[in-house]
C-alpha positions as CSV (number, residue, x, y, z in Angstrom):
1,X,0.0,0.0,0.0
2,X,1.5,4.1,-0.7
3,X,3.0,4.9,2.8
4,X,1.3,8.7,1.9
5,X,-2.0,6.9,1.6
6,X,-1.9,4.3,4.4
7,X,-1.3,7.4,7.3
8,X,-3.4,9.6,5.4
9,X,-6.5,7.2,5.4
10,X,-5.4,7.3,9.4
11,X,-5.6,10.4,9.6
12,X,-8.7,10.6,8.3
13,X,-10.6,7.9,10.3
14,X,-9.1,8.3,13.5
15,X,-10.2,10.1,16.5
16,X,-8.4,13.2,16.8
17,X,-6.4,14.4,19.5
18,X,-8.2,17.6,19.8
19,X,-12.4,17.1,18.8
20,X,-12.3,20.0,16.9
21,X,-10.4,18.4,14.2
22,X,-13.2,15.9,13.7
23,X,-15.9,17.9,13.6
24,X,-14.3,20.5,11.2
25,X,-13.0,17.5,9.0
26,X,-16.4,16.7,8.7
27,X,-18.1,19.7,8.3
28,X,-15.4,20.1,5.4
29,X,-16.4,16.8,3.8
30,X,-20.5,17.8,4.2
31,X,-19.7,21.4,2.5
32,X,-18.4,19.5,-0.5
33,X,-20.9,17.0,-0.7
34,X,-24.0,19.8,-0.5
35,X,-22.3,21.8,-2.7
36,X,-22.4,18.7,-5.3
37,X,-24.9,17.8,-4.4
38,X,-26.8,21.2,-5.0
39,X,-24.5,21.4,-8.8
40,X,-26.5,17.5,-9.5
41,X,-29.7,18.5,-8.9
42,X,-30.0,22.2,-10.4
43,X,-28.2,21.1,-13.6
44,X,-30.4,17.9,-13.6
45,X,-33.6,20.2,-13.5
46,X,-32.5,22.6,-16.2
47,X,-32.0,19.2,-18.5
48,X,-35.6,18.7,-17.4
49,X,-37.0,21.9,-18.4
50,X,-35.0,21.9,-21.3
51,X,-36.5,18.4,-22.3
52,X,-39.9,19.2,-21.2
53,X,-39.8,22.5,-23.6
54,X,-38.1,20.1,-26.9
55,X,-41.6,18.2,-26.4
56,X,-43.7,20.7,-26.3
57,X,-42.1,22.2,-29.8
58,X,-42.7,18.7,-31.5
59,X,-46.5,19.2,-31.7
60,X,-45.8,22.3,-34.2
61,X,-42.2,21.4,-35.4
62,X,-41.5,19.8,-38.7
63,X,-38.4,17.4,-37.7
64,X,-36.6,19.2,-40.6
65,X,-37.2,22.6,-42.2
66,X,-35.7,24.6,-45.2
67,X,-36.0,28.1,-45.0
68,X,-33.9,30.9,-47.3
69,X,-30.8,32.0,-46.0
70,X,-31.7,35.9,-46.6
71,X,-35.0,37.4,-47.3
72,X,-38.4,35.6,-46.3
73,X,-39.5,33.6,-49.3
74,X,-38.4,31.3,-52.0
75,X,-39.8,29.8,-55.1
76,X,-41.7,26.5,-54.3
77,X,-40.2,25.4,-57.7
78,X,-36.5,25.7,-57.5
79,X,-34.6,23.0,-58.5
80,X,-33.0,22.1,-55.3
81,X,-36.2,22.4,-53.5
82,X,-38.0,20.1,-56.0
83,X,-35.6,17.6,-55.5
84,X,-36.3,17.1,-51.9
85,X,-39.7,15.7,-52.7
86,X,-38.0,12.7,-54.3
87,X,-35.1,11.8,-51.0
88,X,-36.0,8.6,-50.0
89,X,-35.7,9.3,-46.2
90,X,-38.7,12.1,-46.8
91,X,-42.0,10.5,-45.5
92,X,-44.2,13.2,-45.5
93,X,-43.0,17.3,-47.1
94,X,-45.4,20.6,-46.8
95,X,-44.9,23.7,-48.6
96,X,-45.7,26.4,-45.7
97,X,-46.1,30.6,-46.4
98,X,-46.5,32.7,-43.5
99,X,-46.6,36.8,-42.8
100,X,-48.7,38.9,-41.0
101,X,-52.0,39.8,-41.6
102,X,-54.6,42.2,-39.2
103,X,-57.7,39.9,-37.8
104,X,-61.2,41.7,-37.2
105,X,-64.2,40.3,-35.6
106,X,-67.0,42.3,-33.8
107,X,-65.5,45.3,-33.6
108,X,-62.0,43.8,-32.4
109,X,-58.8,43.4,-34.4
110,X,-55.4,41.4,-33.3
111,X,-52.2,41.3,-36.0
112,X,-51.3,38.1,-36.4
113,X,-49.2,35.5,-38.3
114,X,-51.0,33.6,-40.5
115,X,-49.6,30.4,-42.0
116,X,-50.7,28.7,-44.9
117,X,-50.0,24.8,-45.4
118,X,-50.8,22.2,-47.5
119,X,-53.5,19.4,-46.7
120,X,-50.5,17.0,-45.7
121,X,-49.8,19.1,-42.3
122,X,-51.8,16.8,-40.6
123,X,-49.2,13.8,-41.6
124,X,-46.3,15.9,-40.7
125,X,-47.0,17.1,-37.2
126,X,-48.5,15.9,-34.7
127,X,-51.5,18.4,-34.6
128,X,-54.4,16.4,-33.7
129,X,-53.2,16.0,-30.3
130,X,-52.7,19.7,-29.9
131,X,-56.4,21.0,-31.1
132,X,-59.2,21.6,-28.4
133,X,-63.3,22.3,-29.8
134,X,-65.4,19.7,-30.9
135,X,-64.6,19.5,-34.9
136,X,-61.8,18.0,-36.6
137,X,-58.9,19.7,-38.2
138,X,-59.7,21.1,-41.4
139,X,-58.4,23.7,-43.9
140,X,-60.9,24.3,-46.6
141,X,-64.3,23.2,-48.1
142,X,-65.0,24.0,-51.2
143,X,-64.8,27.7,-51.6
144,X,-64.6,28.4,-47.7
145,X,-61.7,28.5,-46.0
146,X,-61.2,27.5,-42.2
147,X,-58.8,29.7,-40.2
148,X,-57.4,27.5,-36.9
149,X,-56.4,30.2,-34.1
150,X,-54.2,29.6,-31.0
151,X,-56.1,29.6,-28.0
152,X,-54.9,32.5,-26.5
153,X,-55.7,34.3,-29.9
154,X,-59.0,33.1,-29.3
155,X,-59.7,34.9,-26.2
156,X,-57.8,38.4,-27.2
157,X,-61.1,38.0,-30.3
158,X,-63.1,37.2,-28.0
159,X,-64.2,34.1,-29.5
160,X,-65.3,30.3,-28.8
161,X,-63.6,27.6,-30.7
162,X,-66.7,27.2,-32.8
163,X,-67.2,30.9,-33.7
164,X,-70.1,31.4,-36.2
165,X,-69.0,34.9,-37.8
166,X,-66.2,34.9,-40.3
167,X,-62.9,36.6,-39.5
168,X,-62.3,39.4,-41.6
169,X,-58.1,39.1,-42.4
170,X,-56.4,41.7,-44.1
171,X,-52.8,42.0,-45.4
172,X,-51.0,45.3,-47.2
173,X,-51.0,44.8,-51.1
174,X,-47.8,43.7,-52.9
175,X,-45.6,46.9,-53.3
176,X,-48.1,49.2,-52.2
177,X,-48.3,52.3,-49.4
178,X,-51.1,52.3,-46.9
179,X,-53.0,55.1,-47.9
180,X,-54.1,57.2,-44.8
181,X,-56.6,58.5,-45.9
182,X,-58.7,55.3,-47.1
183,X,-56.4,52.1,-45.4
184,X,-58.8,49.5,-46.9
185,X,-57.9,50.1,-50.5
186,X,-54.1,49.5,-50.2
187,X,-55.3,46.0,-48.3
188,X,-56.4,42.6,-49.4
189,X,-59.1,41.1,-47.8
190,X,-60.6,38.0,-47.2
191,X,-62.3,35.6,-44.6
192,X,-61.8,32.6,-42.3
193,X,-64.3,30.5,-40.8
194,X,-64.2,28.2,-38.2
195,X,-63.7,24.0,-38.6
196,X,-64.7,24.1,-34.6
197,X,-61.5,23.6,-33.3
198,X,-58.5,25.5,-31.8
199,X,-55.3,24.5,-31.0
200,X,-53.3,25.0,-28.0
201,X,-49.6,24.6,-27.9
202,X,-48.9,26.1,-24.4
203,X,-46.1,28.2,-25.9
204,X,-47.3,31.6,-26.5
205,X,-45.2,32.2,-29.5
206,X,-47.7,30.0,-31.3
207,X,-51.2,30.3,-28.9
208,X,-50.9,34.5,-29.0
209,X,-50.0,34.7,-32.6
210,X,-50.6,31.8,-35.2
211,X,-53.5,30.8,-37.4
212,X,-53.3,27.7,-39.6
213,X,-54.8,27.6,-43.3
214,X,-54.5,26.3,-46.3
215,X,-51.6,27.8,-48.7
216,X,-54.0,28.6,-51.0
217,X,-55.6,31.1,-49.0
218,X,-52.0,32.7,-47.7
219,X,-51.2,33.1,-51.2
220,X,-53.7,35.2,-52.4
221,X,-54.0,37.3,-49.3
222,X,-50.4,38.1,-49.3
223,X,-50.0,38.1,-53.2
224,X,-47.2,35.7,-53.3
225,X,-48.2,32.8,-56.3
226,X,-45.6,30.3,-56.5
227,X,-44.0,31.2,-53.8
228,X,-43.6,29.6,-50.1
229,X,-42.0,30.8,-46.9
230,X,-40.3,27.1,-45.8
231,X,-40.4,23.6,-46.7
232,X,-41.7,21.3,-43.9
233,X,-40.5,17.5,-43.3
234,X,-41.0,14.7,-41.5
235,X,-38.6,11.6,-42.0
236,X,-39.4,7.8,-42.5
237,X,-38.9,6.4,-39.1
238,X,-35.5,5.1,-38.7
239,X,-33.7,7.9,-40.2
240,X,-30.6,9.8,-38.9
241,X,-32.1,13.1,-38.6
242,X,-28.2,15.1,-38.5
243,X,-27.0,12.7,-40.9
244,X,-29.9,13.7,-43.4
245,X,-29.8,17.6,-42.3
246,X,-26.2,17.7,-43.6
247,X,-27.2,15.5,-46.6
248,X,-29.4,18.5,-47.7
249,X,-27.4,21.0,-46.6
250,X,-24.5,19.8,-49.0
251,X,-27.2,19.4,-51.9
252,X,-28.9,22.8,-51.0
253,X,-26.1,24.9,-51.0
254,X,-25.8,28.5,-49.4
255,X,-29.1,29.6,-50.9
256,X,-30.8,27.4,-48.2
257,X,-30.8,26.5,-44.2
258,X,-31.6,23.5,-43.3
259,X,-33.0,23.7,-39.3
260,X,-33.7,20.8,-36.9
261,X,-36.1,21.6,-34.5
262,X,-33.5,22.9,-31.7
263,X,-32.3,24.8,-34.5
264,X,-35.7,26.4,-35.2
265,X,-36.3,27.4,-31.4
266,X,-32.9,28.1,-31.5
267,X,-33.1,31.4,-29.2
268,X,-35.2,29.7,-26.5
269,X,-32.4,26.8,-26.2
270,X,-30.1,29.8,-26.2
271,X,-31.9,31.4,-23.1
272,X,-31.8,27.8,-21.5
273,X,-27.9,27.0,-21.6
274,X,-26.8,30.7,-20.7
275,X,-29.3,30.1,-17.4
276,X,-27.9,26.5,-17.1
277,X,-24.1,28.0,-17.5
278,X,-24.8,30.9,-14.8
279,X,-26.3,28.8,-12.5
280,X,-23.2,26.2,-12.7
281,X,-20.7,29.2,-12.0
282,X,-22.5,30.6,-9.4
283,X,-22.4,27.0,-7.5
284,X,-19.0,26.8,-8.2
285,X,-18.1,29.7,-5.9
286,X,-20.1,27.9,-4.0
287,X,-18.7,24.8,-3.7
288,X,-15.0,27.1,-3.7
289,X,-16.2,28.5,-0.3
290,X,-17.0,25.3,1.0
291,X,-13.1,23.8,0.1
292,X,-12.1,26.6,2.4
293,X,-13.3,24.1,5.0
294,X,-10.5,21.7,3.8
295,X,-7.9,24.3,4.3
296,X,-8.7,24.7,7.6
297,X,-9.2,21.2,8.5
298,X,-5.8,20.1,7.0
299,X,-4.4,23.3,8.9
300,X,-5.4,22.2,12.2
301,X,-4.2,18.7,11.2
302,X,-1.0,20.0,9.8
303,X,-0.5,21.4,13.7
304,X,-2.0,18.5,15.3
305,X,0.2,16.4,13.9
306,X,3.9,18.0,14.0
307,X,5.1,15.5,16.5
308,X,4.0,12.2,14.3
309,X,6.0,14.4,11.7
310,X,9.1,14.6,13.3
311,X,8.6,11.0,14.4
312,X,8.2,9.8,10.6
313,X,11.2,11.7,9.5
314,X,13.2,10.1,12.4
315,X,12.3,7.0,10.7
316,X,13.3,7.6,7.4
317,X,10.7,9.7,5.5
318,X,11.8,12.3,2.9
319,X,10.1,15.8,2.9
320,X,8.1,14.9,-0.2
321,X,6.5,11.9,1.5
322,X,5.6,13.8,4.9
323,X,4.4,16.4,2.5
324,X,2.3,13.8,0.3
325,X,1.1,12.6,3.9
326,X,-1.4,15.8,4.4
327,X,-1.8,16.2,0.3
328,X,-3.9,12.8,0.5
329,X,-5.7,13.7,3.7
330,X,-6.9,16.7,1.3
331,X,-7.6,14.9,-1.9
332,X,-9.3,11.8,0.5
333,X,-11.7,14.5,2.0
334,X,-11.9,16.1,-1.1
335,X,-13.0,13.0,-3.7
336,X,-15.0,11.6,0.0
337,X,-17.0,15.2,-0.4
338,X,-17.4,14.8,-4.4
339,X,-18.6,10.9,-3.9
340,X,-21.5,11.4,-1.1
341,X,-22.4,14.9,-2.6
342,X,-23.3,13.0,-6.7
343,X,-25.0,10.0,-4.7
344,X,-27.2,11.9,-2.7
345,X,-27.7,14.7,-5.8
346,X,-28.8,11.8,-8.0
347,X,-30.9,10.3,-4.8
348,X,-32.9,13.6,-5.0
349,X,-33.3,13.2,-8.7
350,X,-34.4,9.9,-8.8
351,X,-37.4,11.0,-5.7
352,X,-38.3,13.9,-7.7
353,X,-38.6,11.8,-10.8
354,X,-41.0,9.6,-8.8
355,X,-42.9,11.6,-6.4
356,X,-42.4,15.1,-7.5
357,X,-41.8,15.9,-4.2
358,X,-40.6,19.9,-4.6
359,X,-44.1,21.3,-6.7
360,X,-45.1,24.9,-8.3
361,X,-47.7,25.4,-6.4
362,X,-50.7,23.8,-4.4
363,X,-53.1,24.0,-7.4
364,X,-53.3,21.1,-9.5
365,X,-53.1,21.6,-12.8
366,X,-52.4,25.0,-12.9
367,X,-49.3,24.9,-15.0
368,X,-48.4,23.0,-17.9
369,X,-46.7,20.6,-15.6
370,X,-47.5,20.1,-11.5
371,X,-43.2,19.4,-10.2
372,X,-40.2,20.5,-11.3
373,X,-38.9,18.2,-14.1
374,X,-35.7,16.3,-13.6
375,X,-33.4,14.8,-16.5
376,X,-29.5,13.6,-15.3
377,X,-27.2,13.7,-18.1
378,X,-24.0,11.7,-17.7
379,X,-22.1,14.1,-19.3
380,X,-23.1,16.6,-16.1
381,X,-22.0,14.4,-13.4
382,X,-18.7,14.1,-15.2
383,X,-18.3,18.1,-15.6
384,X,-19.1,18.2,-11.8
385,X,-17.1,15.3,-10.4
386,X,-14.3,16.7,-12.5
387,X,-15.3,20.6,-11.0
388,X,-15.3,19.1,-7.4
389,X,-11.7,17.3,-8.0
390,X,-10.1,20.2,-9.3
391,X,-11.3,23.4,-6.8
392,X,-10.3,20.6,-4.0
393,X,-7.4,19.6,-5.3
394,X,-6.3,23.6,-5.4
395,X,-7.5,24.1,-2.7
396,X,-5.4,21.7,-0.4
397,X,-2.1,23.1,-2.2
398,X,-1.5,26.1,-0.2
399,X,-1.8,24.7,3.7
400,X,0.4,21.8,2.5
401,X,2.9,23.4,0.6
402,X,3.0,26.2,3.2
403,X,2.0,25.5,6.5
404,X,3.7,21.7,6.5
405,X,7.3,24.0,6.1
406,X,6.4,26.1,9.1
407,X,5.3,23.4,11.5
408,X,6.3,20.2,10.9
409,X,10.1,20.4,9.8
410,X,12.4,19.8,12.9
């Protein structure tokens, strides 16, 4: 066994000749293992909220979606975008336009973005599970067309699911000035009616703002024939979504981006790692206050000990291995901290997981979920066993390579 180790583990597990000692080496190793243990679990819940959020999108969210690189539209029949209709990992492609357009019902008007798709949006997302009214999603009928709102657009209108009126939409003429004095004839104008059914996302990007139509419809209002804001795919099942993505970028050229859904909420995901970075710095100093504890436990130790010291050298041992003597005792309490503080951080996970123990409120059902969501990623508790290591590891240099010169040399 390494002599350094064998005292140090000693050290560490034997009674003290002064209390003290104890109790501060163990308030040292319970400051490391909080402060880990705090790093597990807030890391862990910003994975889950993260998660929780990548869901929600996937009810709107095309797995894949082209989009121009400058300006907001595109011809529908470009050569590259034609092509894409013919990849074999393509189950299901929409042609989308969207732009915003002024809403008026009984005496109320909201702006809008209104978004044309083809009949095959159904297929591609995963609508149906989103939509609340008693119809059935539908986008036209003949020579009506149906308007789906977000629920939240619903109630700035005014307006049930199943509203009986027609929305009056109106969108600025192609290359035109509002004329002041008469603002309807530099508009197009037209009318949605209702299929009975709304949808609710419980984003407000989409609830607040979005109505669904058919492209037909978003073409004439906002003038633009042949022409469509983004192309909207879903894959066969099985595919390699990044493998594909770059596939199409390559093919596409600069002309085009190619986003994956992170990609297309790529400011919210943003928002979520700078929180999830600032929160894992400000633990840090944290856990950097609570190694102070080390330095004054292996101080006190350091003192404690000058005698067994000067015994040891008597008996052979070098400087370096009296040294390494209180180095371990660090690293022991140090890597004794970082062990107890992930086991009991992933502990807390795994109850919250399971019983939701720490909730928003006392209201069930009042927000989109009732506990605070959990996910552990391994690649965390690697960062934070390898944080832990390396602040305590720092930390024990200075009362060892200092303090062990001034009391235990003979």
């Amino acid at each position: 066994m390494n002599f350094p180790f064998y005292i140090a583990k000693r050290y560490l597990l034997s009674k003290k000749s002064h209390s003290a000692i104890n109790i501060i080496s163990g308030v040292s190793v319970a400051g490391v293992a909080i402060a880990t243990a705090a790093l597990v679990c807030i890391l862990s819940v910003f994975n889950g909220f993260q998660d929780m959020v990548a869901g929600l999108f996937t009810a709107m969210d095309p797995e894949l979606k082209v989009v121009p690189a400058t300006g907001k539209f595109m011809m529908a029949d470009a050569e590259g975008l034609e092509a894409l209709r013919h990849d074999p990992d393509v189950a299901v492609l929409t042609e989308t336009l969207e732009d915003q357009a002024l809403l008026m019902i009984n005496n109320r008007q909201v702006m809008a973005t209104v978004k044309g798709v083809e009949d095959s949006f159904e297929e591609l997302t995963e609508i149906d599970r989103i939509l609340v009214g008693d119809g059935v999603f539908e986008l036209h009928a003949d020579v009506i067309d149906y308007g789906i709102l977000g629920a939240n657009l619903l109630m700035q209108l005014g307006l049930p699911a199943d509203f009986a009126q027609p929305i009056q939409v109106y969108a600025p003429r192609k290359g035109e000035r509002i004329d002041l004095n008469d603002p309807r004839e530099s508009l197009n104008e037209d009318e949605l009616y209702s299929p009975r059914v709304g949808f609710m996302v419980k984003q407000n990007k989409y609830d607040s703002h979005y109505v669904i139509t058919n492209i037909g419809f978003a073409r004439r209002l906002f003038e633009r024939q042949g022409e469509v804001s983004a192309v909207e795919m879903k894959l066969r099942p099985g595919a390699d979504v990044a493998a594909v993505k770059a596939r199409m970028r390559a093919a596409l050229g600069e002309r085009y981006e190619v986003l994956d859904r992170y990609e297309q909420q790529e400011d919210t995901f943003k928002i979520m790692q700078i929180e999830k970075l600032i929160s894992y710095i400000f633990l840090t100093f944290i856990l950097m206050i609570a190694c102070f504890n080390i330095i004054g436990s292996l101080s006190m130790l350091i003192i404690d000990k000058k005698e067994d010291a000067a015994t040891l050298r008597n008996l052979g041992a070098n400087e370096h291995q009296v040294r390494g003597i209180f180095m371990m005792e660090g690293r022991m309490i140090c890597l004794l901290g970082a062990v107890i503080g992930i086991v009991l951080g992933l502990a807390m996970c795994l109850l919250q997981q399971q019983f939701g123990l720490v909730r928003f409120g006392s209201s069930e059902g009042s927000y989109i979920i009732n506990a605070y969501p959990v996910s552990v990623h391994a690649m965390d508790i690697v960062l934070i066993f390898l944080t832990v290591v390396v602040i305590g590891f720092l930390s024990v240099w200075y009362p060892v390579h200092h303090l062990s010169k001034k009391y235990t040399r003979n």
